[in-house]
C-alpha positions as CSV (number, residue, x, y, z in Angstrom):
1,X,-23.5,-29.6,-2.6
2,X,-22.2,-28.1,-6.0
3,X,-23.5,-25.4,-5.4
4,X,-21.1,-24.7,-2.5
5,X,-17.7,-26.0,-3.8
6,X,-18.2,-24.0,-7.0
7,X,-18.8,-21.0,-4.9
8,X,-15.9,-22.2,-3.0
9,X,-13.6,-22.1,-6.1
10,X,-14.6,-18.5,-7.1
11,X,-14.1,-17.3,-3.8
12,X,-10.8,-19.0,-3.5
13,X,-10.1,-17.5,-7.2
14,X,-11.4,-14.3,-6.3
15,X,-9.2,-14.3,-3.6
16,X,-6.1,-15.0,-5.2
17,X,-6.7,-12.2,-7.7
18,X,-6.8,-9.7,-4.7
19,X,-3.7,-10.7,-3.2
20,X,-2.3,-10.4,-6.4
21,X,-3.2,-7.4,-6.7
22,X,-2.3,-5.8,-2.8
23,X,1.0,-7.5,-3.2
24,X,1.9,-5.8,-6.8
25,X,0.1,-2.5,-5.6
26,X,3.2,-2.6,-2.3
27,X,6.0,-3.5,-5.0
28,X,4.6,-0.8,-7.2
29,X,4.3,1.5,-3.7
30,X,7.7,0.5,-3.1
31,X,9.4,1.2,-6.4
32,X,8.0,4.5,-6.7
33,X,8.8,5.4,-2.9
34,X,12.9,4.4,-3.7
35,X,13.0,5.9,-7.3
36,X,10.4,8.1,-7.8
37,X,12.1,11.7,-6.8
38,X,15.1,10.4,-8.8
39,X,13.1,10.3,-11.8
40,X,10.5,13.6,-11.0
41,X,14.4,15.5,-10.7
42,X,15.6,13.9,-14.1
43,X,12.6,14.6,-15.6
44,X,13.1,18.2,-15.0
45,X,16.4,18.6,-15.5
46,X,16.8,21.0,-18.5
47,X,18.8,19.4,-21.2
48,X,21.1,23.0,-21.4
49,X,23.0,23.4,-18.0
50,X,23.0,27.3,-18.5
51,X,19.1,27.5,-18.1
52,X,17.3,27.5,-14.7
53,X,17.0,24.3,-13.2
54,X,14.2,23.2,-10.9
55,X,15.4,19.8,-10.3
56,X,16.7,20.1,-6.8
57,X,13.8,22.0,-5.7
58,X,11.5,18.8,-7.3
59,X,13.9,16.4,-5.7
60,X,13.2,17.7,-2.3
61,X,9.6,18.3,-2.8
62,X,9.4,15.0,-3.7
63,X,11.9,13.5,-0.9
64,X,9.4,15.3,1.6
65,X,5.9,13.8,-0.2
66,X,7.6,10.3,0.4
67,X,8.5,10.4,3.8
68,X,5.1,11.7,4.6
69,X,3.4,9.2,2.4
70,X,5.3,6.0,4.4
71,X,4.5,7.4,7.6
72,X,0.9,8.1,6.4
73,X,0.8,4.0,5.5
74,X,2.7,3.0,8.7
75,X,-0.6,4.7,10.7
76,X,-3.0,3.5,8.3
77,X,-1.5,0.2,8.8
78,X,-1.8,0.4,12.2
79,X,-4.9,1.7,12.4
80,X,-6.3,-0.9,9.9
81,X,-4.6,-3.9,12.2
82,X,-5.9,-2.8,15.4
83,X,-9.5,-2.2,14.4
84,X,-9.9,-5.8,12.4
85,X,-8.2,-7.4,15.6
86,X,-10.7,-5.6,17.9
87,X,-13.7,-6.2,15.7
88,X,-12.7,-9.5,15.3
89,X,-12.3,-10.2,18.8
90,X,-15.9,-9.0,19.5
91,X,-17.5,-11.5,17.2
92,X,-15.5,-13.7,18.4
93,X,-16.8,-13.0,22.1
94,X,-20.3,-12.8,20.5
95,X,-20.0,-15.9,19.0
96,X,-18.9,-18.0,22.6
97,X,-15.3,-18.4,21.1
98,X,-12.1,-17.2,22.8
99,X,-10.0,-14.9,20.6
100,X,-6.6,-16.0,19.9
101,X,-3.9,-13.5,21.9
């Protein structure tokens, strides 16, 4: 028996780490999603205005990498959701249970 509820707690701690972590890896998505070409275009903005600038060029680049990237983790989302609710709804069959939905 104490086996299992010490088990128990590290799962439970275990668990809490990793949503820890997926929640500060989506505000660190996030952040870099809203300010990230603002700071790539800074960051290569020449400190003389009479030299050639690249900035706008990074900034769009950039602007274009973002969009693709949240559309890529909309799908992958998506993707991700629908396979765990199928897979889970075929153990759940296996297993004599009805699936909730």
């Amino acid at each position: 028996m104490a086996e299992t509820r010490s088990s128990s707690w590290v799962w439970g701690m275990w668990r809490g780490v990793a949503v820890q972590l997926a929640v500060g890896a989506a505000i660190g998505f996030i952040a870099t999603c809203f300010f990230g070409p603002g700071l790539l275009g800074w960051w290569y903005e020449p400190p003389v205005k009479e030299v050639f600038s690249c900035a706008s060029s990074v900034r769009s680049a950039i602007s274009q990498f973002v969009v693709m990237q949240l559309i890529s983790a909309a799908v992958g989302g998506s993707l991700v959701l629908i396979i765990v609710a199928l897979v889970r709804r075929r153990f759940a069959k296996r297993a004599g249970v009805s699936a909730p939905g």
